[in-house]
OpenMM code with the backbone's topology and positions (N, CA, C; nanometers):
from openmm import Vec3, app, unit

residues = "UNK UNK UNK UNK UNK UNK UNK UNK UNK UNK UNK UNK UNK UNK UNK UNK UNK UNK UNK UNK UNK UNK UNK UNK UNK UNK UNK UNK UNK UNK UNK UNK UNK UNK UNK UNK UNK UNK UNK UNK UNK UNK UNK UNK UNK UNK UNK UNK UNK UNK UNK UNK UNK UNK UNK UNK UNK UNK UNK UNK UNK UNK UNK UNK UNK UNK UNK UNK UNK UNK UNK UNK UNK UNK UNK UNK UNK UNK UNK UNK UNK UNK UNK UNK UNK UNK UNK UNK UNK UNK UNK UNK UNK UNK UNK UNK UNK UNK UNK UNK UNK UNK UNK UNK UNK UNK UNK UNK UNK UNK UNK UNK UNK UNK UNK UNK UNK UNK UNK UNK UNK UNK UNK UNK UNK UNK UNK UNK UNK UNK UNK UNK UNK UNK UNK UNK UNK UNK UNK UNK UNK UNK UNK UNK UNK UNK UNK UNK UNK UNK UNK UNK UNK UNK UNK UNK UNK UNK UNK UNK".split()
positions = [
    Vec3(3.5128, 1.0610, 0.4645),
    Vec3(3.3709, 1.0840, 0.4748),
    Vec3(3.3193, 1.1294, 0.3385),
    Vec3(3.1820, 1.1198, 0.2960),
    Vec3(3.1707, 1.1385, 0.2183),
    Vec3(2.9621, 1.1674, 0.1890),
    Vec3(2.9426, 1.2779, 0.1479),
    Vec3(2.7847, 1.2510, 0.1446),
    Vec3(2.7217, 1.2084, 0.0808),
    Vec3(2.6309, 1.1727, 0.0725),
    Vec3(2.5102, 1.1355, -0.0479),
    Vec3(2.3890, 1.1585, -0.0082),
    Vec3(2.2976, 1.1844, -0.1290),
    Vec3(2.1858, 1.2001, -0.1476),
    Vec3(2.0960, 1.1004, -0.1670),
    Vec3(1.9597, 1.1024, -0.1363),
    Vec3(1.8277, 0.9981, -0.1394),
    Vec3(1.7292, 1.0871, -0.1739),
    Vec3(1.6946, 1.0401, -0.2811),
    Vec3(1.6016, 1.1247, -0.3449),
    Vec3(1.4970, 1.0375, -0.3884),
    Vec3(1.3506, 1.0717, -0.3732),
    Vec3(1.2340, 0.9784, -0.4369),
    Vec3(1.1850, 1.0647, -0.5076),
    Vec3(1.1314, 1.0384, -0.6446),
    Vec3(1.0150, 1.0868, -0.7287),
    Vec3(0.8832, 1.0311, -0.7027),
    Vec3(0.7922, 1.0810, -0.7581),
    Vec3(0.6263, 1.0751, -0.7317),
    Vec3(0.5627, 1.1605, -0.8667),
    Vec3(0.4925, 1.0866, -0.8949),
    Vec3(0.3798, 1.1611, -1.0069),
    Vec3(0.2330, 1.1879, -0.8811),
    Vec3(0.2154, 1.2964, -0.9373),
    Vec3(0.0946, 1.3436, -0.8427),
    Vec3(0.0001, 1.3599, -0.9062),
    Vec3(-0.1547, 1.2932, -0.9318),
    Vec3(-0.2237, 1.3115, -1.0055),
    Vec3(-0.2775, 1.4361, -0.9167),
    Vec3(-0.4043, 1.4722, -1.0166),
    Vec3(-0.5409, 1.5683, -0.9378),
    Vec3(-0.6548, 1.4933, -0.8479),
    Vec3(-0.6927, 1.3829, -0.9104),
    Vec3(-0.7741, 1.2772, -0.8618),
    Vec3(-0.7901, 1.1361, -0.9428),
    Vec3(-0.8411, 1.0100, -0.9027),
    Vec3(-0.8604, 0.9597, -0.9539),
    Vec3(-0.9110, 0.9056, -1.1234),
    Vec3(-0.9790, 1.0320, -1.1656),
    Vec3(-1.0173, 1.0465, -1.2774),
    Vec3(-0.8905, 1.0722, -1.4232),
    Vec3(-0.7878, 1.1130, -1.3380),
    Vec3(-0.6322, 1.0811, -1.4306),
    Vec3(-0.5361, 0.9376, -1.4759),
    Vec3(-0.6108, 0.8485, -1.3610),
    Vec3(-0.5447, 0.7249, -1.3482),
    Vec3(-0.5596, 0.6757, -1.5012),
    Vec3(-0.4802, 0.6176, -1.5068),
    Vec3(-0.5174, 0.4614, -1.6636),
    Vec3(-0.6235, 0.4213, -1.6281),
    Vec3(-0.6497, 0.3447, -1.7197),
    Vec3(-0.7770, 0.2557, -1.6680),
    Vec3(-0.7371, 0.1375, -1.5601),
    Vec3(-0.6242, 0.1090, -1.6295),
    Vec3(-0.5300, 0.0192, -1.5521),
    Vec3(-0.5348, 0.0191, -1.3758),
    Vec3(-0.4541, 0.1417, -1.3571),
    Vec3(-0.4593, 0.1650, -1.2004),
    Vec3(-0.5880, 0.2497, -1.1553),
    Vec3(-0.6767, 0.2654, -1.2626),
    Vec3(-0.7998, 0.3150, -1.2218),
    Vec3(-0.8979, 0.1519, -1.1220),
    Vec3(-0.9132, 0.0996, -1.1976),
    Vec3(-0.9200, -0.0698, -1.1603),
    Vec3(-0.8760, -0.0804, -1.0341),
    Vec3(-0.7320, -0.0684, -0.9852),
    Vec3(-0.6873, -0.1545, -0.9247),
    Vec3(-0.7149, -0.0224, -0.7700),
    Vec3(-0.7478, 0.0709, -0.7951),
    Vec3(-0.7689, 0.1880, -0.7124),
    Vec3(-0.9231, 0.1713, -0.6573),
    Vec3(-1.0140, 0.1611, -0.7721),
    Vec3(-1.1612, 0.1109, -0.7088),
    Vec3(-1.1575, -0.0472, -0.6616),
    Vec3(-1.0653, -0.1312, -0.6587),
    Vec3(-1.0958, -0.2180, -0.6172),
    Vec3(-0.9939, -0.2023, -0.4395),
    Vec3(-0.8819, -0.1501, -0.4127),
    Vec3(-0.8295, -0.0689, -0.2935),
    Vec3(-0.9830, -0.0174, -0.1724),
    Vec3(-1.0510, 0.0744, -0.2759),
    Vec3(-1.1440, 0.1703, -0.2290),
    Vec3(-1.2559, 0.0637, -0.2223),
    Vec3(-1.3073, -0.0031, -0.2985),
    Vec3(-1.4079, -0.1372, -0.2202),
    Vec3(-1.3119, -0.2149, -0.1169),
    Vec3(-1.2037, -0.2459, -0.0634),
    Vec3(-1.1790, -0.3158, 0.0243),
    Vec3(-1.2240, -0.2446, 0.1592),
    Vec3(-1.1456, -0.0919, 0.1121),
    Vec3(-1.1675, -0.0447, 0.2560),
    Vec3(-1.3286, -0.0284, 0.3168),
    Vec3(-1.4049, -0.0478, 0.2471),
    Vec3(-1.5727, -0.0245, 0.3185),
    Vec3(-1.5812, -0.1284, 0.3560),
    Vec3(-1.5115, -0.2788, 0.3737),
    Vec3(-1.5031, -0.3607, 0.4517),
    Vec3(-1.4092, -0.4113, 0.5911),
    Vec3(-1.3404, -0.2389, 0.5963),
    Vec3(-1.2494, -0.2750, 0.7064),
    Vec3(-1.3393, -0.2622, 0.8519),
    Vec3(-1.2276, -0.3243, 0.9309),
    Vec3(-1.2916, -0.3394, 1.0951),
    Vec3(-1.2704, -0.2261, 1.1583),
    Vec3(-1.3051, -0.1032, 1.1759),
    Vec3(-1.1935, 0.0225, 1.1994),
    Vec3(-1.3229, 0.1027, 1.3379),
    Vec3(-1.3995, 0.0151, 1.4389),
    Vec3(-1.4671, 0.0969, 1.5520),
    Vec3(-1.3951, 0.1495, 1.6486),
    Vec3(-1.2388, 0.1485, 1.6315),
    Vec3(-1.2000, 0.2759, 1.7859),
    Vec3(-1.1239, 0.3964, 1.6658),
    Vec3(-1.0588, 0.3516, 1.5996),
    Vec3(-1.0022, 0.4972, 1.5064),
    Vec3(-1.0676, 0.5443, 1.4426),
    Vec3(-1.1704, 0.4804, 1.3795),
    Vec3(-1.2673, 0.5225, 1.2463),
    Vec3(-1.1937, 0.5580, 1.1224),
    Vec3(-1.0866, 0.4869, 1.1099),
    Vec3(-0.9755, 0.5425, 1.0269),
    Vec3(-1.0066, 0.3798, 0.8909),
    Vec3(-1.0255, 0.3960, 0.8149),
    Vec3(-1.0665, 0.2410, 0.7349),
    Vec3(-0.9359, 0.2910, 0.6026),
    Vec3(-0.8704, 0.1694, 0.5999),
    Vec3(-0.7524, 0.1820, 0.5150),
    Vec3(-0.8077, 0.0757, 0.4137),
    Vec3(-0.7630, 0.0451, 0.2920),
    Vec3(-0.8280, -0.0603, 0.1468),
    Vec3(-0.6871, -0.0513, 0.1114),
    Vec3(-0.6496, -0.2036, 0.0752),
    Vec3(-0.5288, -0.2086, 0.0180),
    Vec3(-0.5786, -0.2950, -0.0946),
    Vec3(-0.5138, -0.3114, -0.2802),
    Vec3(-0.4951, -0.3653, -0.3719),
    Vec3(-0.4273, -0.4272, -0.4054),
    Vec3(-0.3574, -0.5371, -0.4325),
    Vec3(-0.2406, -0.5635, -0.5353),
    Vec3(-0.2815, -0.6176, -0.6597),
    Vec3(-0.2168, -0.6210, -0.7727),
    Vec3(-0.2372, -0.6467, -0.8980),
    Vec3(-0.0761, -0.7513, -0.9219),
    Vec3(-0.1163, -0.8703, -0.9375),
    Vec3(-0.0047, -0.9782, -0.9476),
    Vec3(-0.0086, -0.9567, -1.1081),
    Vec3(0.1381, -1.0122, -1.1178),
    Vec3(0.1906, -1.0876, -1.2812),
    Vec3(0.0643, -1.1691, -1.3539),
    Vec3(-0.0207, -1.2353, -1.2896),
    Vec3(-0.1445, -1.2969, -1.3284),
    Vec3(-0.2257, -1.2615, -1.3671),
    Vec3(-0.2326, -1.1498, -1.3088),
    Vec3(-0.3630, -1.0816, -1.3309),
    Vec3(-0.4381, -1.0316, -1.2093),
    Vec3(-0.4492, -1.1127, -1.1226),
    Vec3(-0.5231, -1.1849, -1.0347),
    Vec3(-0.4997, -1.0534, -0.9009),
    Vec3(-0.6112, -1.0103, -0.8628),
    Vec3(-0.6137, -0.8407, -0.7587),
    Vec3(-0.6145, -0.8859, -0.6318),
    Vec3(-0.5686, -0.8703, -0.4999),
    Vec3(-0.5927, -0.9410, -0.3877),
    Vec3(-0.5775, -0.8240, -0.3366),
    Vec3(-0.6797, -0.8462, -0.2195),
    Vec3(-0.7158, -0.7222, -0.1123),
    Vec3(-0.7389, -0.7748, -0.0046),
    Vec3(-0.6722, -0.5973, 0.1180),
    Vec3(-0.6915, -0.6436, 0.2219),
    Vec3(-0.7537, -0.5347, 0.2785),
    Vec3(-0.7816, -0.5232, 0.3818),
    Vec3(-0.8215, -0.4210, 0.4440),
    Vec3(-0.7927, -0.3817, 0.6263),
    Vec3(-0.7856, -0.2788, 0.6809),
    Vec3(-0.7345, -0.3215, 0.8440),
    Vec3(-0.8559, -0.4035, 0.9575),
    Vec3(-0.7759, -0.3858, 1.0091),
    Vec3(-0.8618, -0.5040, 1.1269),
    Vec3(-0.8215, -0.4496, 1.3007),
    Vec3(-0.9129, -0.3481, 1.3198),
    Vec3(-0.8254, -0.3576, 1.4847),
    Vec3(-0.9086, -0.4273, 1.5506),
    Vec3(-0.8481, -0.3922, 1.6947),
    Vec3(-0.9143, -0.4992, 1.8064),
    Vec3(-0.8733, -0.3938, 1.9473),
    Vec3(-0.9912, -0.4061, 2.0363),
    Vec3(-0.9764, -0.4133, 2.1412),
    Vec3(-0.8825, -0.3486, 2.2571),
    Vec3(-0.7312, -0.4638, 2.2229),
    Vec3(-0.6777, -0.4832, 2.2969),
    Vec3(-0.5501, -0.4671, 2.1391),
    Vec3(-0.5475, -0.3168, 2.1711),
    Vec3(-0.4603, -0.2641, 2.1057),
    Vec3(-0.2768, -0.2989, 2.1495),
    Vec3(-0.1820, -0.3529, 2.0487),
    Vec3(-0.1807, -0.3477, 1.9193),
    Vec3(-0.2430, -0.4675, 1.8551),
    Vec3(-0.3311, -0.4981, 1.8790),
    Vec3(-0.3750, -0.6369, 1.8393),
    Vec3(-0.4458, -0.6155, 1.6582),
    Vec3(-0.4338, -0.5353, 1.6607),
    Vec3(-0.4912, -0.4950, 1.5134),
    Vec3(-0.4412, -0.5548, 1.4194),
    Vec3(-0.4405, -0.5501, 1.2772),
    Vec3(-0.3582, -0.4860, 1.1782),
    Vec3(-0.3645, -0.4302, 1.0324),
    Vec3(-0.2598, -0.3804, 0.9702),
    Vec3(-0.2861, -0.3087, 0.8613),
    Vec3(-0.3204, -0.3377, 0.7278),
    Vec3(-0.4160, -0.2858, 0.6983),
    Vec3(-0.4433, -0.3339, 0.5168),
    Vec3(-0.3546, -0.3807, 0.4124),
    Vec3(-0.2794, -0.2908, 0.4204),
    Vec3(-0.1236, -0.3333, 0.3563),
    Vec3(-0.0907, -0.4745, 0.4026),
    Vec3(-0.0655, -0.5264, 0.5202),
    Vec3(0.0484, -0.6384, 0.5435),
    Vec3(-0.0598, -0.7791, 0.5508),
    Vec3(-0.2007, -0.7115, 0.5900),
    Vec3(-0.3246, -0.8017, 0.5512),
    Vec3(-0.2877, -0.8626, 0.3811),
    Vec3(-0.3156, -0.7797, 0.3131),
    Vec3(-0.3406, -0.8283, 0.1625),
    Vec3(-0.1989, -0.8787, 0.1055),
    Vec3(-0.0764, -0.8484, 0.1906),
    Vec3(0.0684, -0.8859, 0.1565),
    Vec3(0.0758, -1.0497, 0.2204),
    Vec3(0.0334, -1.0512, 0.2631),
    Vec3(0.0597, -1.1890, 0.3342),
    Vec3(-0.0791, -1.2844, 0.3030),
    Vec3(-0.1602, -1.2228, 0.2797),
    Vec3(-0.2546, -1.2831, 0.1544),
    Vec3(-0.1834, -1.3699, 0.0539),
    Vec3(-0.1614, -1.2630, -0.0554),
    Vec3(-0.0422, -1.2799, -0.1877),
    Vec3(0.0802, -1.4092, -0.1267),
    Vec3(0.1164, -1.3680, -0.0531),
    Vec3(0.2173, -1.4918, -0.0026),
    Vec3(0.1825, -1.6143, 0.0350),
    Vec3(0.0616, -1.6395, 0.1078),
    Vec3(-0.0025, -1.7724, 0.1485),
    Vec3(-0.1094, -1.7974, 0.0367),
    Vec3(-0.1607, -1.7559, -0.0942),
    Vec3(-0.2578, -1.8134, -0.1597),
    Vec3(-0.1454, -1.7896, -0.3068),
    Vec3(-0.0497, -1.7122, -0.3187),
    Vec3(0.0803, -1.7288, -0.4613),
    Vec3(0.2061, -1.6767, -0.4320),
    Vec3(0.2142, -1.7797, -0.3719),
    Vec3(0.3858, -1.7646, -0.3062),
    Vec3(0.4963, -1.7533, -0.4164),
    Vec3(0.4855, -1.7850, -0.5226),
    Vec3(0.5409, -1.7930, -0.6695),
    Vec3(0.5439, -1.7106, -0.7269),
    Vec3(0.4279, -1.5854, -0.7792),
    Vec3(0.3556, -1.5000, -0.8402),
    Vec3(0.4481, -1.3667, -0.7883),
    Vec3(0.5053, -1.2984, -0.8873),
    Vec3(0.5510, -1.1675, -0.8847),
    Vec3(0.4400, -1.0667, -0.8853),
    Vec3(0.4112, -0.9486, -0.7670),
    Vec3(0.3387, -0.8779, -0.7502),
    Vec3(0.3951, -0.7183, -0.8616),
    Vec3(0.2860, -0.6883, -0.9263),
    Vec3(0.3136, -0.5874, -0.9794),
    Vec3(0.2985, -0.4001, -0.8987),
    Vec3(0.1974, -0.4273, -0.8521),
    Vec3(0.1225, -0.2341, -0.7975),
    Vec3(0.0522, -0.2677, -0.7160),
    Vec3(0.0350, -0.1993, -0.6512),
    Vec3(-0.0404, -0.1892, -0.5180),
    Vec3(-0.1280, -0.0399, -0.5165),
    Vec3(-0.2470, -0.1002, -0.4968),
    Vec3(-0.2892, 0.0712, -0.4272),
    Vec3(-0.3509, 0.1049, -0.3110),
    Vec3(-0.3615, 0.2069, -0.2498),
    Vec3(-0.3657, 0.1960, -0.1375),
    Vec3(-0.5055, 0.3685, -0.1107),
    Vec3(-0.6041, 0.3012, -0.0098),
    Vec3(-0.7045, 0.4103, 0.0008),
    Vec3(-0.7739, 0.4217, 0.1161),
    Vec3(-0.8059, 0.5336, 0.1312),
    Vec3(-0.8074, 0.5516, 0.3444),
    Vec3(-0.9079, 0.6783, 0.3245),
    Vec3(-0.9815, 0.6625, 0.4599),
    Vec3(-1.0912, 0.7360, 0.4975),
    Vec3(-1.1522, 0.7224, 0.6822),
    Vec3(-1.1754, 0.8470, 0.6715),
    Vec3(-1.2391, 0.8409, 0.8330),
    Vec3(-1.3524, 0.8928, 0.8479),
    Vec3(-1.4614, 0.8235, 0.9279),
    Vec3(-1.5857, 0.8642, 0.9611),
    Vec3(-1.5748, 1.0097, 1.0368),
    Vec3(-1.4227, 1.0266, 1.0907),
    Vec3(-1.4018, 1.1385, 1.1889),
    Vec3(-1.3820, 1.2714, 1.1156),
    Vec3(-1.2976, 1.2484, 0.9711),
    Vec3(-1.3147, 1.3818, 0.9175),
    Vec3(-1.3023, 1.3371, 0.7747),
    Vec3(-1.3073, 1.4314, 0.6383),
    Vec3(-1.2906, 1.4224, 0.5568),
    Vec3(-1.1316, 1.4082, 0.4653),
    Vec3(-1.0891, 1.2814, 0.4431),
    Vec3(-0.9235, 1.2636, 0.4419),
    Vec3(-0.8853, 1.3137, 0.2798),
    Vec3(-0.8379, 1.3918, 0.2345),
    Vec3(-0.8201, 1.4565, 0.1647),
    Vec3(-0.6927, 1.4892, 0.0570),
    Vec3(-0.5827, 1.4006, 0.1448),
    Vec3(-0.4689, 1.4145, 0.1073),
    Vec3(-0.4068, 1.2663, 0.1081),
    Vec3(-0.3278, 1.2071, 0.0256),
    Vec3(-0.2546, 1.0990, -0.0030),
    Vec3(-0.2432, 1.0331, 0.1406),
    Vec3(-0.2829, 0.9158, 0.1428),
    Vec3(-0.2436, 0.8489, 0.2679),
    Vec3(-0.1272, 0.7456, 0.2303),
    Vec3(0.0269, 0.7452, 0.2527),
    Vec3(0.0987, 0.6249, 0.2630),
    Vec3(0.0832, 0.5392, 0.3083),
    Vec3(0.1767, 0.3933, 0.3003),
    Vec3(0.1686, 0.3252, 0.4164),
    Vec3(0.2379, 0.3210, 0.5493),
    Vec3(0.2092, 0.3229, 0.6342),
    Vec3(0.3330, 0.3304, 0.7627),
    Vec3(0.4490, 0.2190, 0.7433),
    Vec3(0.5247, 0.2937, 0.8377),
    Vec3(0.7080, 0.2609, 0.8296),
    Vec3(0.6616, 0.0708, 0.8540),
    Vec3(0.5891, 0.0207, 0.9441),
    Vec3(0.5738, -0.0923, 0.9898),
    Vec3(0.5559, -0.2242, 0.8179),
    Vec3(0.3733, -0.1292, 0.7520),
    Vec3(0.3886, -0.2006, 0.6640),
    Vec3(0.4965, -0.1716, 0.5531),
    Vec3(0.5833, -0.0178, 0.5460),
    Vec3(0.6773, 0.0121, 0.4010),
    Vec3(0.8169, -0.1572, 0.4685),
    Vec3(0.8606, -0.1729, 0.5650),
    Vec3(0.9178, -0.2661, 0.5745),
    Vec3(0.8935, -0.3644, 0.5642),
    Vec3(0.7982, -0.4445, 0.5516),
    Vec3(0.7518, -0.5846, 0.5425),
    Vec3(0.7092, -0.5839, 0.3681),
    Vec3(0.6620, -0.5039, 0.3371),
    Vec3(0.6355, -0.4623, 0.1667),
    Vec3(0.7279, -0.4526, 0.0869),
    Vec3(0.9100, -0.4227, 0.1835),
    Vec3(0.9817, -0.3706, 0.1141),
    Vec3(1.0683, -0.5472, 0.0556),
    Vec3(1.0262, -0.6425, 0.1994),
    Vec3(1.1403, -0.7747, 0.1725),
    Vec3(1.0536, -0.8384, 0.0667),
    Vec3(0.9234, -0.8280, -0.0071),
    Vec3(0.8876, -0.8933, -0.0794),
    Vec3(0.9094, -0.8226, -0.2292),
    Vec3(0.9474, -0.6691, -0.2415),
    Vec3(0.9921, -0.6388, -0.3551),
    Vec3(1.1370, -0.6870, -0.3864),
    Vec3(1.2213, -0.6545, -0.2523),
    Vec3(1.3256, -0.7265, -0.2551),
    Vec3(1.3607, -0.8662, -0.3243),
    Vec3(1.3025, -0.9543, -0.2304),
    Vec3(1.2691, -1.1069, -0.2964),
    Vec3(1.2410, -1.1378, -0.4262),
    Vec3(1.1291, -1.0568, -0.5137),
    Vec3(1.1247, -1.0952, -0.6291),
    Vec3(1.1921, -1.0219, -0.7325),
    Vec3(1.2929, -0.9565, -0.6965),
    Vec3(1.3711, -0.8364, -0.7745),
    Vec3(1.3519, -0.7997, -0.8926),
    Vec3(1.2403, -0.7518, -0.8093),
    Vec3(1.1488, -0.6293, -0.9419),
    Vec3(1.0669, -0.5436, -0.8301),
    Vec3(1.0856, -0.3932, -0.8923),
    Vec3(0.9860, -0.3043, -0.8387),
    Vec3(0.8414, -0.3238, -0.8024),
    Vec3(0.7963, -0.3033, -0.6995),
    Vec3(0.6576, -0.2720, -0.6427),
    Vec3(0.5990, -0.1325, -0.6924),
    Vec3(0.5080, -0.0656, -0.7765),
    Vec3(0.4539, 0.0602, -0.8052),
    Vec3(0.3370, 0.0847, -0.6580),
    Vec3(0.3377, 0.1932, -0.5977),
    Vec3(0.2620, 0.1961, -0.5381),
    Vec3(0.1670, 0.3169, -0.5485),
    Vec3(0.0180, 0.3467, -0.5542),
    Vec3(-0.0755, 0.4304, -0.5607),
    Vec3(-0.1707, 0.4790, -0.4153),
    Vec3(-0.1493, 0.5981, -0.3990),
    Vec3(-0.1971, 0.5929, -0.2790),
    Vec3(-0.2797, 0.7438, -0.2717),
    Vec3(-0.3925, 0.7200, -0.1913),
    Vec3(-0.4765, 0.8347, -0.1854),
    Vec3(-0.5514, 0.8731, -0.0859),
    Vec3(-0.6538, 0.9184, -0.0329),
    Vec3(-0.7455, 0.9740, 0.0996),
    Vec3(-0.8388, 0.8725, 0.0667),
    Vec3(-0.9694, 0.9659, 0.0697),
    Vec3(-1.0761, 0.9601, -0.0236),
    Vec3(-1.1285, 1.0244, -0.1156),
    Vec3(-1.0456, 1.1562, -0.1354),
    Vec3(-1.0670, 1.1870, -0.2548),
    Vec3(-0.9235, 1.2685, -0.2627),
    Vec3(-0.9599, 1.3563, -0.3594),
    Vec3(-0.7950, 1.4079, -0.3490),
    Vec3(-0.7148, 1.3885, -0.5032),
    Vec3(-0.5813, 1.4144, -0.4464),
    Vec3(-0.4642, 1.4292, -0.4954),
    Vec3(-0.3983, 1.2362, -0.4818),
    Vec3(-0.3740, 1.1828, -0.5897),
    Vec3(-0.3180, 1.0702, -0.5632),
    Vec3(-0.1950, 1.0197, -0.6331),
    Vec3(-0.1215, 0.9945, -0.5403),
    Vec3(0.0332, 0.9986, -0.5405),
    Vec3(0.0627, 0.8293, -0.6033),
    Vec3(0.2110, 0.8730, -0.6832),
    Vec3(0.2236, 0.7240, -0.7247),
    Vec3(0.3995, 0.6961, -0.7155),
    Vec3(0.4509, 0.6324, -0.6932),
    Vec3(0.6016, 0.5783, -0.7185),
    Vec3(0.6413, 0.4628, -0.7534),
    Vec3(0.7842, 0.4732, -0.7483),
    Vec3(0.8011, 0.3431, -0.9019),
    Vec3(0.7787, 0.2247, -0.7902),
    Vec3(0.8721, 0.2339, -0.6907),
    Vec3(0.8580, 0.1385, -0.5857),
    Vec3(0.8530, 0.1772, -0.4580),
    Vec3(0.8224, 0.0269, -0.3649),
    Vec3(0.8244, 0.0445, -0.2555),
    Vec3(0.9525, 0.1197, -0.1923),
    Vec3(1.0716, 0.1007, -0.2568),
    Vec3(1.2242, 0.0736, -0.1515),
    Vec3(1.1874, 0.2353, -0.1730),
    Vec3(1.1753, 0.3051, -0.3017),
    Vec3(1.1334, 0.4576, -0.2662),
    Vec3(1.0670, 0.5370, -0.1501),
    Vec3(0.9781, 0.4483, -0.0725),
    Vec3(0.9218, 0.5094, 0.0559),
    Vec3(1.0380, 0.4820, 0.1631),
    Vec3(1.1147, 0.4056, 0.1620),
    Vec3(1.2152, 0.3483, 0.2707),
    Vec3(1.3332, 0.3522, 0.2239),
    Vec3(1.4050, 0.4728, 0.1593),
    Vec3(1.5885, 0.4400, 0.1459),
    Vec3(1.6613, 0.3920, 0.3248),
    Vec3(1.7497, 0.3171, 0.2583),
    Vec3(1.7902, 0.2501, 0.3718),
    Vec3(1.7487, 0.1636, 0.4437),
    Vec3(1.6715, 0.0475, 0.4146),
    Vec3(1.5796, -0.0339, 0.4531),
    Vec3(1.6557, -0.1326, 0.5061),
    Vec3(1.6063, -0.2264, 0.6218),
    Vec3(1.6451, -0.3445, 0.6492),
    Vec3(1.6178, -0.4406, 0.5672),
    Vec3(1.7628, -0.5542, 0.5367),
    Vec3(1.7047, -0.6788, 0.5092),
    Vec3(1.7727, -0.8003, 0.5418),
    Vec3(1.7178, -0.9477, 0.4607),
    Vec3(1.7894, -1.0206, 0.5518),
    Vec3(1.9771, -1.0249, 0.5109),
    Vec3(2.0372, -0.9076, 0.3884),
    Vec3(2.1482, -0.9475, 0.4123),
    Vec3(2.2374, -0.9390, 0.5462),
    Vec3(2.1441, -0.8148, 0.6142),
    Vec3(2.2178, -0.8190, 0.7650),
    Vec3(2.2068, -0.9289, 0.8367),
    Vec3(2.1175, -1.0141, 0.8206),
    Vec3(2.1385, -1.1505, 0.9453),
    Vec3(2.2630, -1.2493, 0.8952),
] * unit.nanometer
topology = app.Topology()
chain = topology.addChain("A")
for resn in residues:
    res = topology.addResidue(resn, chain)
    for name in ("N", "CA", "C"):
        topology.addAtom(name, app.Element.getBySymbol(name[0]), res)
């Protein structure tokens, strides 16, 4: 037997106003997605970014429905974007930005375990790190080198 450790780092800004200009960009364009999400039973509106090898920013934002789980998440919205319009194109950063009509969100929002796994087979795939940026609506905003950092121990397809 034998143990080991899993350890993630994070740079923690104060707010947005620390970013580069770089991920400053790619953070207001996150934060314009989400004022277009579908979000009338949670009031919870998530904005997702990516910034490809191209250049080129693709956003998603959530979408529920009804007839819950019929929804889905900003994250795997704008990921599967990137895959059906540049299936080729190595994704560089992602950022990620959330808010609720219900209260004032204040603190780093991640992405859930659902989208960190589906985010994780496409960093996988192009074997290179995903950076990810993530925040409330205002706040403290958190950054890491990659996705597989939110998920040690992740599924993939070498198990099938």
């Amino acid at each position: 037997m034998k143990k080991i450790e899993v350890n993630a780092s994070a740079i923690v800004y104060n707010d947005i106003s620390e970013l580069s200009e770089a991920d400053l960009t790619l953070m207001k364009a996150a934060i314009s997605a989400k004022q277009k999400a579908y979000a009338p039973y949670s009031k919870f509106s998530v904005g997702a970014a990516f910034i490809l090898e191209n250049n080129q920013i693709v956003t998603g934002n959530n979408q529920e429905n009804a007839a819950y789980p019929s929804g889905m998440c900003a994250e795997r919205i704008a990921i599967w974007k990137v895959g059906s319009e540049y299936p080729n194109v190595k994704i560089k950063k992602l950022a990620i930005s959330a808010s609720s009509s219900n209260k004032i969100v204040d603190k780093p929002v991640g992405p859930c375990g659902g989208c960190r796994q589906t985010l994780s087979e496409y960093e996988i795939n192009q074997k290179e790190p995903i950076e990810v940026l993530f925040m409330g609506e205002k706040g403290a905003v958190v950054k890491v080198e990659s996705i597989l950092s939110l998920l040690p121990f992740s599924f993939d397809s070498s198990f099938l």
